[in-house]
N, C-alpha and C positions, 0 to 999 in steps of 0.2 A: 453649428451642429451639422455632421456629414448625413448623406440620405443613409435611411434605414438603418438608423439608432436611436438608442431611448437611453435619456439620462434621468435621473434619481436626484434630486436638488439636496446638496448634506445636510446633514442634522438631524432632526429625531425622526422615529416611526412617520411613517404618512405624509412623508414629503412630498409636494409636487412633484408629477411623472410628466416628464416632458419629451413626447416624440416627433421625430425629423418628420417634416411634411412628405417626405415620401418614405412608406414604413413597407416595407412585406417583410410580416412573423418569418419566412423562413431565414432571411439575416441573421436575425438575433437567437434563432434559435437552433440552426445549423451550420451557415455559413462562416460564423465569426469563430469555432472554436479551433479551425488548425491555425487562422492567423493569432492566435492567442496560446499557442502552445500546446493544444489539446489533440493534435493528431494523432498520436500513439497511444492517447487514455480510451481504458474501453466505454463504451456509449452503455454498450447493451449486452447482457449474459441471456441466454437461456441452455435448457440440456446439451444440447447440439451445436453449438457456437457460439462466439463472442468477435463485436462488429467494434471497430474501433470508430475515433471523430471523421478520421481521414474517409474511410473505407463509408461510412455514412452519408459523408457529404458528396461523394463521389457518387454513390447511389441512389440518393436524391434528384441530383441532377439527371440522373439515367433516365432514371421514371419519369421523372418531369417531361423528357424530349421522347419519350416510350409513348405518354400519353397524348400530348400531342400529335405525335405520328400517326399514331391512331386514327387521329378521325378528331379527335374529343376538344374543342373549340373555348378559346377562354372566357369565361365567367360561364361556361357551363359545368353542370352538376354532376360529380360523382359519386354514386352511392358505392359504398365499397363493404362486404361483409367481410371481413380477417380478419383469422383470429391473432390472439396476442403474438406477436412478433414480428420478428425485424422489418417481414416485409409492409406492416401495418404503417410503419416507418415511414419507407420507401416511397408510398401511395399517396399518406394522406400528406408530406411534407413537399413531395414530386409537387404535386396538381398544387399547392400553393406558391410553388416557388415558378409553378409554369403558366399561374393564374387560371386556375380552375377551384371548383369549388370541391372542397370534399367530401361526404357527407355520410359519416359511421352510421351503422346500424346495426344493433342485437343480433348478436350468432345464433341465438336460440328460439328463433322464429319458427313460423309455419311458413309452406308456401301461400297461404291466403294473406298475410301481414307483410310479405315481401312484394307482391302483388300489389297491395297496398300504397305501400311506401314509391313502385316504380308509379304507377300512376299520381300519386299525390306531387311528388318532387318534378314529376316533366324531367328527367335525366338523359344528360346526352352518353354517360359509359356507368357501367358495374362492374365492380373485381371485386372478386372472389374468393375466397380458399376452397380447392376442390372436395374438403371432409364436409362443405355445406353443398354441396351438389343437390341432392335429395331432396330439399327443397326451395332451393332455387332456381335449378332451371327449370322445373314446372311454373314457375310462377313466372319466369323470363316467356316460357311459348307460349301463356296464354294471358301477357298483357297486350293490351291493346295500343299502347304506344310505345313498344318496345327500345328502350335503345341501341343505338347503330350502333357502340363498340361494346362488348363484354369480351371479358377476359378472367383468366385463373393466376392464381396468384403462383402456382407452380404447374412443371410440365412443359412438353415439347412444343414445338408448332405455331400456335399462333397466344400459348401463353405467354405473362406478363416479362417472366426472366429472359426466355428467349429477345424480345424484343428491347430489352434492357441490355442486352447482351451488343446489340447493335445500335444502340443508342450513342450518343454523344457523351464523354464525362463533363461537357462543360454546356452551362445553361444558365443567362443574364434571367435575374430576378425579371417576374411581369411587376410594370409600374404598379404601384398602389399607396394609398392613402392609409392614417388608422384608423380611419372610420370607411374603411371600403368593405364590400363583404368578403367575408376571407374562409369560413367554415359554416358546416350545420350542423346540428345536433338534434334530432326527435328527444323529445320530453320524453321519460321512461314510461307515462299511460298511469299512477297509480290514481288517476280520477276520471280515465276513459282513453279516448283517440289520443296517442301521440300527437304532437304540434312540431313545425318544425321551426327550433329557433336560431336565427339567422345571427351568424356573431361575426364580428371587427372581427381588423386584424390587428389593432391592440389590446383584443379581451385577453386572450391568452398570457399573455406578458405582462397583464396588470395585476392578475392574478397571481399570477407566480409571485411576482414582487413582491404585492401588499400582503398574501397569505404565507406561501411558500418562504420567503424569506424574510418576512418583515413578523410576521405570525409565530411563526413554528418554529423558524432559525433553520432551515436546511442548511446545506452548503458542500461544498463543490466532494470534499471526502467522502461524502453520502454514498450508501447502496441502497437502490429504494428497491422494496417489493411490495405490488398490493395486487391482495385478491380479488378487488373489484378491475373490472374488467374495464379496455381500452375504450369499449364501444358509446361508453354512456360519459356524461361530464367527471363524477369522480375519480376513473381510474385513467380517465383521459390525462386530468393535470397531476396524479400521483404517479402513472406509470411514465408517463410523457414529457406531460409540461414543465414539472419540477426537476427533475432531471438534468433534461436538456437547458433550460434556463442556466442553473450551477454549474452546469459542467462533471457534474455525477454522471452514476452508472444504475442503470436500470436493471434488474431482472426479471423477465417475462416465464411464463407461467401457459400455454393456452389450456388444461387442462383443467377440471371443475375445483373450486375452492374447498377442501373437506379441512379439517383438523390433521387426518393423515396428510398428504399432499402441500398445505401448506405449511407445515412442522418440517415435510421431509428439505421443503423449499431453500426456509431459514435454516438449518443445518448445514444444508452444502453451500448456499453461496454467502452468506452469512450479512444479511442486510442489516443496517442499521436502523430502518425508519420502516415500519411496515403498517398497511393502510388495509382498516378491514371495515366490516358492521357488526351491528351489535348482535345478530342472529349466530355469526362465525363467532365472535369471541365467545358466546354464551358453548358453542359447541367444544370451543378448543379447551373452555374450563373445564366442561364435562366430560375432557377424554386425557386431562392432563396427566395426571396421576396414572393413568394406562400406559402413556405413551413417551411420559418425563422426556419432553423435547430440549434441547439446550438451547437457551434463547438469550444466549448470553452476548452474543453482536450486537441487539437493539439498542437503541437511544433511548426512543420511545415510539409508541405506535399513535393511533388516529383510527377515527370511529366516525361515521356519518351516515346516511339512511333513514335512519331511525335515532329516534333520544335513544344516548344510552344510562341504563338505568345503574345508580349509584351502587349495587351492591355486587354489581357486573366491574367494574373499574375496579372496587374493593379487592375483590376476588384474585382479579388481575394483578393487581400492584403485588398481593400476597403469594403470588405462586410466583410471577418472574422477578417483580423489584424493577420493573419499570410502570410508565404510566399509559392511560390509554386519554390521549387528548382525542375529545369531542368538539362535535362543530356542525353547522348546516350551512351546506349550500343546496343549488339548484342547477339543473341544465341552462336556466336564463340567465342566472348570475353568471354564468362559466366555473363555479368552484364555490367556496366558502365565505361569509359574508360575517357570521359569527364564530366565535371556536374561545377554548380554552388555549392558557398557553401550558408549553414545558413549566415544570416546574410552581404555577401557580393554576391549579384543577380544580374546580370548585364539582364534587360530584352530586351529580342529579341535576347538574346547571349547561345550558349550553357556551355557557362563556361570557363574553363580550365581544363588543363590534370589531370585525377586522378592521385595521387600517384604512382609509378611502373610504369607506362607508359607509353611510349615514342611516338610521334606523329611527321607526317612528314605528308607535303602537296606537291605532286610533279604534273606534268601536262603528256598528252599523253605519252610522249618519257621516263619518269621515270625520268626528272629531278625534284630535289626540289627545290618550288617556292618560293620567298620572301613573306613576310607578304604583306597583301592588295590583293594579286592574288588568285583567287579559281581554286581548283585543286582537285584529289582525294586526298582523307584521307587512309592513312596506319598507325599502330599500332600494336608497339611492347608490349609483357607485359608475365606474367607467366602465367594469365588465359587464353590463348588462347588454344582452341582446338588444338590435336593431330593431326587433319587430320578430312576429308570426310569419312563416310561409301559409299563404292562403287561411289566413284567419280572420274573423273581424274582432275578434277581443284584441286591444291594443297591448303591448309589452307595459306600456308604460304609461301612469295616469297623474297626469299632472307634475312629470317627472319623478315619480315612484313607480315602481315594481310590484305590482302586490304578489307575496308570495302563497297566499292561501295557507298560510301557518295562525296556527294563533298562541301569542307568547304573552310573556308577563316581565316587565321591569322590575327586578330588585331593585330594594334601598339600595345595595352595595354595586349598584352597575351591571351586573349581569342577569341574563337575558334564561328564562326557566319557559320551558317547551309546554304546549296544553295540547295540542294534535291541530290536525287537518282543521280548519275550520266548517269544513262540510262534516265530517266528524265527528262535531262536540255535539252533545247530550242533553236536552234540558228534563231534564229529571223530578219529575211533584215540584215543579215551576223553576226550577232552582238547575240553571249552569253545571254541567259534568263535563272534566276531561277523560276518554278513556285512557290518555297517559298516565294520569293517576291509580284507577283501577288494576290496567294492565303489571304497573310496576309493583301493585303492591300481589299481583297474581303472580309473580314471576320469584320474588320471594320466599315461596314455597318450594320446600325439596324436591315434591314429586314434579314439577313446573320447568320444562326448558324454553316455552315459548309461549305466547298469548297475545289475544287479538279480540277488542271490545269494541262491538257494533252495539247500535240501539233498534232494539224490536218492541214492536206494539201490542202489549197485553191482549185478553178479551176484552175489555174496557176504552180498547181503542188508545190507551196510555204509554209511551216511550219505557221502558224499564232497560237496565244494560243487559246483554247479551256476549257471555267469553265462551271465544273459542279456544281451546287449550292443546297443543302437543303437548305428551307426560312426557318425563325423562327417559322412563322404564317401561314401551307401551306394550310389549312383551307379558309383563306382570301385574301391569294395573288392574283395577277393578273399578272398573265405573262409577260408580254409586257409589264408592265407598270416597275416591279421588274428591267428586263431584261434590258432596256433601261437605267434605272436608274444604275444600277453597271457601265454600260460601263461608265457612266457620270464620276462617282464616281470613276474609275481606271483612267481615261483622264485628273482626275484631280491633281491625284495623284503621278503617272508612267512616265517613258518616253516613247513617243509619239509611240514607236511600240510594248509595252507592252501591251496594254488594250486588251482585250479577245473579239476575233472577233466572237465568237459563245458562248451564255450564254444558258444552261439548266437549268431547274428545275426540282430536284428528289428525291422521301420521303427519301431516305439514298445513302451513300455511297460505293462502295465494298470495306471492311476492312480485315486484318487478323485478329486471334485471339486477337493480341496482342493493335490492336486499330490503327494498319498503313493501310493508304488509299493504295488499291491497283489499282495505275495509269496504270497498264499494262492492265487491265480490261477494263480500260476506254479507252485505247487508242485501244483496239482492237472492243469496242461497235461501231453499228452502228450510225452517227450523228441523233439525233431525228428531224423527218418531220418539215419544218418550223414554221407550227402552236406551238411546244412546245416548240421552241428554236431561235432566230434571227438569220439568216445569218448573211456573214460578211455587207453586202450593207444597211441592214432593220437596223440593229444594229449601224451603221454609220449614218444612215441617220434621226434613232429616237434619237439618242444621242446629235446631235445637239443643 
């Protein structure tokens, strides 16, 4: 086997992945596709242009020799905010193919969290897109270990094109291993501080494989669009990784995901695989009929963040007549570890195990549970992170992952979601998922969204706590909304489930990545009774 290849042993799903002892990801995922005939196929659409393999790979290398020239030294770290596009490209595929490190971070920061991130990573360069100015360079003039190169991803002078401009088109891979460190990734925060988890450089490529094409069946005809964004692990491998691994064509996006925007997305370039969450499909169902998009190029679409809820998928199948495959991954995993396939959906289930993956359910004590019991989820596999930047909680324990999920094994093999494990609810002594709650609150007509934290009665007691966006918040009526879910969970739940305190509020606190973030909630103040029933008003209007 030649350096910097990976071979796929034949035969079924989940073959041994065997890579050349010297691997850099940017080989395999840029370098090989004009000697493979793919210089003239385009890589990547957005409004404004379309980049072909050639014009890619050429650009890559630019960067790669742009960044170096710089100043920026190999196996030093680059945080890079860009947004979706080509040049995101350029940056994060440059620095690996010139051996630097690269390291995405959320567009939609403050300058105190980018602040953060420079002092946390010790970074020797930053690029940029100059529409995040406003708060980035504030946070650039008042870190204290500033890095010695920054740069804008557009613009005269001593931005990144210019220097790209004068750069080299040709640039020898830096040696590397597949277990060398090749990228980062901050954890999206929906349990506190980001972590940085530090990933191979044959995570990327394992993923693709085992999920991407072993999973879901992409393949090279593919147009991929997903509204989740470059900067976090999921729309890293759907915008990105998936793509380029096939030999597909991607379509970028940097503008906010709405229902308009991404309807108007899929019409003109006309994707066939499109990657969303369950918060966007719940929106795009509820503007369908307004907006009757033609969504007739999909294959099928793909759902992560969040469980998505069965009558969400239903909905979907019924207005386009495709499906929306479910799945979980993590930032540590690199991508999806469980998922549904085409064609065979089990809904309200998250699937089964990807290819390569090994999955165990064990309880408190770290025994493993039999099927029917929920417990935490651990997972073995090759895409897992190396380890924490500056962390002492280990990635990996005992060669497991824990992912802070807690799931349950069907008889029939697949894998049913219960929430966070920090999360769950014990409820008049007795285990609560607020997965179950939530999806039976979401249910309701007047319901686009929901989110069940556990609050402490007078009695010092856990009872569930929803918080609810209405569909119509325009028209609602409190009290009357309010009243009416508790009805509608009492009628549905066992009897100490129904949610002893209902809010109503225009949105949810999310991550980046479209997960509700319950820790937010559970540390909010309860809203004055006027906005929300106690447990007594809520019992006693429910009647």
């Amino acid at each position: 086997m030649q350096d910097n290849t990976l071979a796929v042993e034949s035969g079924a799903s989940g073959g041994r992945l065997r890579f050349a002892p010297r691997f850099n990801a940017a080989a395999a995922f840029i370098d090989r596709h004009v000697g493979e005939g793919r210089g003239t196929s385009i890589a990547i659409r957005t409004a404004n242009e379309e980049v072909t393999y050639a014009a890619l790979a050429e650009r890559v290398a630019r960067c790669g020799n742009a960044l170096l020239a710089s100043g920026i030294p190999r196996g030093g770290r680059l945080l890079m905010t860009v947004l979706d596009g080509p040049a995101f490209f350029y940056v994060f595929w440059g620095a690996i193919k010139a051996g630097i490190v690269p390291v995405p971070l959320n567009t939609l920061l403050r300058a105190a969290d980018y602040g953060w991130f420079i002092e946390d990573s010790g970074c020797a360069g930053f690029v940029y897109s100059p529409e995040l100015a406003a708060e980035i360079e504030p946070a650039l003039a008042a870190a204290h270990q500033r890095p010695s190169v920054v740069l804008r991803t557009t613009g005269d002078g001593g931005a990144l094109p210019a220097l790209m401009a004068q750069a080299s088109p040709l640039l020898d891979l830096a040696p590397a291993a597949p277990e060398d460190e090749c990228y980062w990734l901050y954890s999206s925060g929906s349990t506190g501080r980001p972590k940085g988890a530090v990933h191979a450089q044959r995570d990327l490529a394992v993923s693709c494989q085992r999920y991407g094409v072993e999973t879901i069946g992409v393949r090279q005809d593919d147009v991929f669009f997903s509204a989740a964004k470059l900067f976090f692990a999921y729309g890293l491998g759907n915008a990105m990784g998936f793509p380029l691994w096939v030999g597909g064509t991607t379509v970028l996006m940097p503008d906010r995901p709405t229902p308009e925007s991404t309807f108007a997305a899929i019409e003109r370039f006309r994707p066939s695989v499109f990657f969303g969450v369950p918060t966007l499909f719940a929106r795009q169902i509820a503007e369908f009929q307004r907006l009757q998009p033609d969504l007739s190029s999909l294959r099928f679409c793909v759902s992560a963040g969040e469980a998505l809820p069965a009558h969400l998928f239903e909905a979907w199948r019924q207005l386009t007549g495709t499906e929306i495959i479910d799945g979980i991954g993590s930032t540590e995993a690199t991508h999806m570890y469980i998922s549904n396939r085409p064609g065979a959906v089990k809904p309200g289930s998250t699937g089964r195990a990807v290819p390569g993956y090994t999955l165990k359910i064990v309880d408190d004590q770290g025994n493993e549970l039999p099927p029917g019991n929920a417990g935490r989820l651990l997972v073995r596999g090759e895409s897992i992170a190396k380890c924490y930047w500056h962390s002492t909680r280990p990635t990996l324990v005992d060669g497991w992952f824990d992912t802070g999920d807690t799931y349950r094994l069907d008889a029939d093999g697949t894998y049913t979601y219960s929430g966070r494990s920090d999360d769950m609810l014990k409820v008049g002594g007795i285990w609560c998922s607020p997965i179950e709650i939530e999806a039976a609150l979401i249910e309701h007509p007047d319901v686009l969204e929901a989110a069940v934290v556990g609050r402490e009665d007078a009695d010092g007691l856990v009872k569930p706590e929803a918080w609810i966006v209405p569909k119509n918040p325009d028209t609602a009526a409190p009290l009357d909304i309010e009243a009416a879910l508790v009805r509608h969970c009492k009628a549905r739940l066992a009897p100490y489930k129904y949610p002893r305190w209902v809010h109503l509020v225009p949105d949810l606190p999310k991550t980046a990545t479209g997960k509700i973030q319950r820790f937010v909630l559970r540390q909010r103040p309860s809203p004055i009774p006027a906005a929300g029933l106690g447990p007594t008003a809520a019992m006693e209007r429910a009647q």
